[in-house]
C-alpha positions as CSV (number, residue, x, y, z in Angstrom):
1,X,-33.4,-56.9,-33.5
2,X,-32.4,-55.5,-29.8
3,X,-29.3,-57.7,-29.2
4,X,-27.1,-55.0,-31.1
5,X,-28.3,-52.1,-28.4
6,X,-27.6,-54.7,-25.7
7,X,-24.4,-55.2,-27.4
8,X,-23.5,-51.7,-27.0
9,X,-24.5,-51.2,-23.6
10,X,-22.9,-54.2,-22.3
11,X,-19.7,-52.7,-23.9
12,X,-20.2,-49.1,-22.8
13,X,-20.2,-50.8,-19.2
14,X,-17.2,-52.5,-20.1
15,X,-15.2,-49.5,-20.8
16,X,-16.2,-47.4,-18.1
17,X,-15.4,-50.1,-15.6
18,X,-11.7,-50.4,-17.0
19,X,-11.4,-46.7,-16.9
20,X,-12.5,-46.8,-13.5
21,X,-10.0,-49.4,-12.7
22,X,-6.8,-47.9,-14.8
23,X,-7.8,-44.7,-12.6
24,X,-7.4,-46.0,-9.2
25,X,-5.2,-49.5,-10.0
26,X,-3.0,-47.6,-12.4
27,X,-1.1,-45.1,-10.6
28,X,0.2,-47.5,-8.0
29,X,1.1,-49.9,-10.7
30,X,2.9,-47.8,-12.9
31,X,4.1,-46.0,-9.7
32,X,3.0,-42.7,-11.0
33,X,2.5,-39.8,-8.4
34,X,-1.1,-38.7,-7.6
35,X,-1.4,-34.9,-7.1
36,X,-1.4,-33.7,-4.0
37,X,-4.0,-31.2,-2.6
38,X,-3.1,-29.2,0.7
39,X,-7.4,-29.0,1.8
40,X,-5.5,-26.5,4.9
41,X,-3.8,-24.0,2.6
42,X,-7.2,-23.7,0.6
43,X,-9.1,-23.2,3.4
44,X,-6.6,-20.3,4.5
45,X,-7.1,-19.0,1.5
46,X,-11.2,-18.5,1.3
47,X,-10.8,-17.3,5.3
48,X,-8.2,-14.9,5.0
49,X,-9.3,-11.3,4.8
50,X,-8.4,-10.0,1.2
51,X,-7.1,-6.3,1.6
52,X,-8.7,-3.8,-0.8
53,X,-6.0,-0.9,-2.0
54,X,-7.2,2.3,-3.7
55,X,-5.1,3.7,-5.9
56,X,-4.0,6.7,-6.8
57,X,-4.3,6.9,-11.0
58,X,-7.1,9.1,-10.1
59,X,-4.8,11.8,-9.0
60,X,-2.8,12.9,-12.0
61,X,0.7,14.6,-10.6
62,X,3.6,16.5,-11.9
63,X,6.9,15.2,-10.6
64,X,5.1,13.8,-7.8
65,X,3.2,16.6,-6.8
66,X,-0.8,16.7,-6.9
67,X,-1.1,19.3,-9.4
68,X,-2.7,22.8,-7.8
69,X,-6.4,22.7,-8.9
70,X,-6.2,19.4,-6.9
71,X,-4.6,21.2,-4.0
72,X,-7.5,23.2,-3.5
73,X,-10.6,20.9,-4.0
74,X,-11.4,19.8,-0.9
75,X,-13.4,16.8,-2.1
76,X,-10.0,15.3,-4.0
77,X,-7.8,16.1,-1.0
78,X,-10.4,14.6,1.0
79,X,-10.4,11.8,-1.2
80,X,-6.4,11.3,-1.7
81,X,-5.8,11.7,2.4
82,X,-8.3,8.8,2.8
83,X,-6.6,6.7,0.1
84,X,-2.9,7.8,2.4
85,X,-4.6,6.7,5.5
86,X,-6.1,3.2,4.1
87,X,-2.6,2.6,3.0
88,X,-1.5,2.8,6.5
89,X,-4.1,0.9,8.0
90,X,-3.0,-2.0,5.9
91,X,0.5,-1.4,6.5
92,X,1.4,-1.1,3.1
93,X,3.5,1.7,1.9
94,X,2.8,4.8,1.1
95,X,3.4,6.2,-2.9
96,X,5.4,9.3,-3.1
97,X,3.0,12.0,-3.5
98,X,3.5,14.9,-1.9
99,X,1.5,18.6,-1.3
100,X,3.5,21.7,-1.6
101,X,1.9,23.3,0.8
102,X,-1.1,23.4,3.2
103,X,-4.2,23.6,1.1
104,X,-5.2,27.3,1.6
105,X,-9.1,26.5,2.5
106,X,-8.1,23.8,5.4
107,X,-9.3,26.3,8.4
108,X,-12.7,25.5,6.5
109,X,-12.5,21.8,7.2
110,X,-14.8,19.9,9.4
111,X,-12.3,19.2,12.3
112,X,-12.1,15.3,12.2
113,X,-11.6,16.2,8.3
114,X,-8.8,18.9,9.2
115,X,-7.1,16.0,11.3
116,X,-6.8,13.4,9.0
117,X,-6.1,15.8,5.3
118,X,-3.0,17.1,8.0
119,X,-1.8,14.0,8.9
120,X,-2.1,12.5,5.4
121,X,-0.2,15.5,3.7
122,X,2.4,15.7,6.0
123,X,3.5,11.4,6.4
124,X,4.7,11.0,3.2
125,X,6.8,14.4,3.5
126,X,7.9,13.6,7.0
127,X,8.8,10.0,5.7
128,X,10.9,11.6,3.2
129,X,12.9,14.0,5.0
130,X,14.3,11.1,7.3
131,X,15.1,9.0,4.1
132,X,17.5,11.8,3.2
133,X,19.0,11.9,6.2
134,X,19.8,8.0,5.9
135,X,20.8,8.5,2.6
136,X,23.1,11.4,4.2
137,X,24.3,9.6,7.0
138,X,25.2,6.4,4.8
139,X,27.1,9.2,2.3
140,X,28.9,10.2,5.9
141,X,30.2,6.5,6.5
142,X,31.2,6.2,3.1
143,X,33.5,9.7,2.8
144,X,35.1,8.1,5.9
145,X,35.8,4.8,4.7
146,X,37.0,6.1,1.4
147,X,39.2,9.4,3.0
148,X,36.9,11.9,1.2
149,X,38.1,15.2,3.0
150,X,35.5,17.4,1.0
151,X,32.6,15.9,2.1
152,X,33.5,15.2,5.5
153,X,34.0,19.1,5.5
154,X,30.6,19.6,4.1
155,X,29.0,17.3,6.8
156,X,31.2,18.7,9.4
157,X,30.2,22.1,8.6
158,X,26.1,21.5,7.8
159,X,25.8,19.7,10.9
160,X,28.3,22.0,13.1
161,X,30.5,19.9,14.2
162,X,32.6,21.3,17.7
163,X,35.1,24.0,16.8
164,X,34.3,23.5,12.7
165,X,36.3,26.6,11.9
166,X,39.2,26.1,14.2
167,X,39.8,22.1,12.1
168,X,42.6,22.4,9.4
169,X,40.8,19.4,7.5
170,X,43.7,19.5,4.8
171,X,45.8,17.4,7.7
172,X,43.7,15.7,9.5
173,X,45.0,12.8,12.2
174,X,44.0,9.8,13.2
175,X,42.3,11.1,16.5
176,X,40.6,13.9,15.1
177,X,38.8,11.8,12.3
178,X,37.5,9.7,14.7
179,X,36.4,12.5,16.9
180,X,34.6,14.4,13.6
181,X,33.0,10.6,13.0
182,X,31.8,9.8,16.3
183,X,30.2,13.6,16.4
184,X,28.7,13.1,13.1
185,X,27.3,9.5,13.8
186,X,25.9,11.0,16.7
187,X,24.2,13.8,14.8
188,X,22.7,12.7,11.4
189,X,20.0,10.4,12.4
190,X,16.3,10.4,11.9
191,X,13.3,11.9,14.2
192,X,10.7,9.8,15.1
193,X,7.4,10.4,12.7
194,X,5.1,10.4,15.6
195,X,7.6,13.6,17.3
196,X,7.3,15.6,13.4
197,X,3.6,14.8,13.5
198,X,3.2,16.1,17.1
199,X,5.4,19.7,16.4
200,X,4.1,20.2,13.1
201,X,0.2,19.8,14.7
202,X,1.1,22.0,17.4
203,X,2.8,24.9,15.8
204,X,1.0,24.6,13.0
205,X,-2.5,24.2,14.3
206,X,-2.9,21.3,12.1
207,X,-1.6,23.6,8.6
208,X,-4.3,26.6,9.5
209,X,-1.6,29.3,11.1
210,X,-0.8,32.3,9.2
211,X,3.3,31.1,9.4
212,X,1.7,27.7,8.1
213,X,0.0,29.3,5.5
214,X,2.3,32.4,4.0
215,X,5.2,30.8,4.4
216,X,5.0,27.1,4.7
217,X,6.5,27.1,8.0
218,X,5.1,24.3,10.2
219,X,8.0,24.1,13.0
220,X,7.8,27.8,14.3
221,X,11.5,27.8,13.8
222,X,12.9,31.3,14.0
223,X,15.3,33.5,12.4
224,X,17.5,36.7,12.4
225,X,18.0,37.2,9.2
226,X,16.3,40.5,7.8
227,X,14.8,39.0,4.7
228,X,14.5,35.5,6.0
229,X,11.1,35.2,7.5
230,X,7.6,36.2,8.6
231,X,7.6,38.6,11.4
232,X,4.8,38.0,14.1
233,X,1.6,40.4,13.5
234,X,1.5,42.8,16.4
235,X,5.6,42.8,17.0
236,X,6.6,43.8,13.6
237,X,9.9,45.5,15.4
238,X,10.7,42.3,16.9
239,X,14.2,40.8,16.2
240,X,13.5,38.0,14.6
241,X,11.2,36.2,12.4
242,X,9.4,32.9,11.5
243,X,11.0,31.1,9.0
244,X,10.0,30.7,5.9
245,X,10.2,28.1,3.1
246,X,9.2,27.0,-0.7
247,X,7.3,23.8,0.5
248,X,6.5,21.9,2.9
249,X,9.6,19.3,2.5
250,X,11.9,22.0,3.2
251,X,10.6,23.0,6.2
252,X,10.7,19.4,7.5
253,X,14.2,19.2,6.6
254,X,15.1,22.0,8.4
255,X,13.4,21.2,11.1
256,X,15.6,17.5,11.3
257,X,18.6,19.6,10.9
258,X,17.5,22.1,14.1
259,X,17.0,18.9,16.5
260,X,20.0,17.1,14.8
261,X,22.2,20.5,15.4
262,X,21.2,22.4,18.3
263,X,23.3,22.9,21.5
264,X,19.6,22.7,23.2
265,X,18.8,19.1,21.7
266,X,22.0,17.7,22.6
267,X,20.4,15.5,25.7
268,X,18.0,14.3,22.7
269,X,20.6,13.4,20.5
270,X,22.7,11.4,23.1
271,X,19.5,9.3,24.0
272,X,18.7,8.6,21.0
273,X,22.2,7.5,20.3
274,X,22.1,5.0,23.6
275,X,18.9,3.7,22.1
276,X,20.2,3.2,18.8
277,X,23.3,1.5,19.8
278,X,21.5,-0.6,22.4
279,X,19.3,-1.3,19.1
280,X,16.2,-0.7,21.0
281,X,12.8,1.3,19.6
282,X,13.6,5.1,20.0
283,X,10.0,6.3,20.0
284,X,8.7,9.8,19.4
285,X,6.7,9.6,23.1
286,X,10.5,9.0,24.6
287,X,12.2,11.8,22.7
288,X,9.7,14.5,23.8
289,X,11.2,14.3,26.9
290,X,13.9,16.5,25.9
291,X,12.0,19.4,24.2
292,X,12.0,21.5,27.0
293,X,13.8,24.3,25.5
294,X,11.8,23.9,22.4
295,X,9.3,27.0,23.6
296,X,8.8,29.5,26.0
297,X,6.4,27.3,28.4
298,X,9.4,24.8,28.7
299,X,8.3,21.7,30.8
300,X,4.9,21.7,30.1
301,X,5.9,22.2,26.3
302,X,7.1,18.4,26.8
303,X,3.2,17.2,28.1
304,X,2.1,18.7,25.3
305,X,3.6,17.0,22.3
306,X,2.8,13.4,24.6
307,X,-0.3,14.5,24.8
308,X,-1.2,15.4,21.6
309,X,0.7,11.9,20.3
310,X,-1.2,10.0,23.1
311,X,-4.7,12.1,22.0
312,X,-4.3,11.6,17.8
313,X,-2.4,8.0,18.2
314,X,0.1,9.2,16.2
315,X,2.4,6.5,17.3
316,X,0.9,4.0,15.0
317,X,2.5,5.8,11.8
318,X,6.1,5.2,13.4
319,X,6.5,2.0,11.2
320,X,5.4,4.0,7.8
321,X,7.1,3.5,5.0
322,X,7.8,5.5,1.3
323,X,7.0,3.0,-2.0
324,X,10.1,2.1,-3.6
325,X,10.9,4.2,-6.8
């Protein structure tokens, strides 16, 4: 009566011994290959730190602009500069949003709140402005390379190139097209971020002034044009004005343009040219050195824009980058 369950057992026993042995013989036998597991690249795995991104479906936008109620609400913009920042921090880049303007209840931030809305509002936008002068500059070699007289008149006349109206660009020699190119090469480049960051803070007072405010101007660039400005309260018969703009962007751009143009940033642009060719860093700390003529206090105008990138560490958004479209 109990030899059958024996039976059974005894062959149970029997098959899982020649599965056992089919497992481990076979593979050598039949020479098939045994998975390999790398034990080291698993471990990396479970000990590497996994980066947590925010992101930004939170924030609906209009053509990649935070739409205005958003603007305004300082708990969203609080909330979206964080996000910018945290991006950063993990070196990953930075999705093109940008703010029109300064939000017009930022003189009511908590300072360390002021600092880092500022900052986040204006990285993207300063980002952007020297991506356009890339794109302009590559445009530049091209119109060379190709003989395009029209837009090597455009470039030559945007960024003033020496004795623009005197040039009969129509007949054009060698030597003068390689003078106009040299000049050019010389003048559209980019501005270190940490320099825009520094200026904007500065004569801005991190996006509170009235210039900042009214008219989007963050540079304190000025102006002699009648209708082209803001003019300062208390010297409303002065001769000039501060420039104004329709957002922020455009006052960055103009901004590039000034340093990139100016007879008075002309020691600026040829070190940053020796850098460039040499192909070392050109930092914003370095550059500062030649914004003496930027104000009034000239010298000490220079320790103030190192000391304010020093003071914020404003160095460490030099390698920032724009998301790809």
């Amino acid at each position: 009566m109990n030899s059958l369950p024996r039976y059974h057992d005894a062959l149970l026993l029997l098959i899982i011994l020649l599965l056992f042995l089919i497992g481990f013989i076979g593979p050598k036998f039949w020479k098939i290959p045994q998975p390999l597991f790398n034990f080291k690249a698993i471990k990396n795995n479970f000990t590497n730190p996994i980066v947590s991104i925010d992101k930004l479906n939170q924030f609906y936008s209009n053509d990649n602009y935070l739409s205005s109620d958003q603007l305004n609400n300082k708990n969203v913009v609080f909330k979206w500069s964080s996000i910018i920042l945290n991006y950063v921090k993990n070196e990953v880049p930075i999705p093109r949003m940008y703010f029109p303007y300064i939000p017009k209840n930022i003189s009511q931030y908590e300072i360390n709140v002021k600092k880092s809305v500022f900052t986040a509002i204006l990285l993207p936008i300063a980002l952007r402005g020297n991506e356009l002068v890339v794109e302009e500059r590559n445009l530049m070699k091209i119109a060379f390379s190709t003989n395009n007289i029209y837009q090597i008149e455009r470039l030559s006349k945007k960024y003033k190139v020496k004795n623009f109206k005197k040039i009969n660009f129509s007949n054009l020699n060698r030597s003068e097209l390689r003078m106009i190119r040299l000049e050019l090469l010389n003048k559209i480049n980019t501005i270190p971020i940490s320099l825009i960051l520094a200026q904007s803070i500065i004569e801005s007072g991190w996006g509170a002034s009235r210039f900042a405010q009214e008219g989007n101007a963050l540079f304190g660039q000025w102006t002699w044009k009648n209708d082209g400005g803001i003019k300062p309260k208390g010297n409303l018969d002065a001769n000039f004005s501060v420039k104004n703009f329709k957002n922020l962007l455009e006052s960055v751009n103009s901004y590039i343009l000034n340093l990139n143009t100016h007879p008075a940033y002309k020691e600026l642009r040829n070190f940053r040219k020796s850098q460039y060719n040499a192909g070392k860093n050109i930092t914003g700390n370095d550059m500062a050195n030649f914004l003496e003529k930027y104000a009034e206090i000239g010298f000490e105008y220079i320790t103030k824009v190192k000391n304010m990138i020093t003071k914020n560490q404003l160095s460490k958004y030099e390698n920032s980058s724009l998301a790809t479209y």
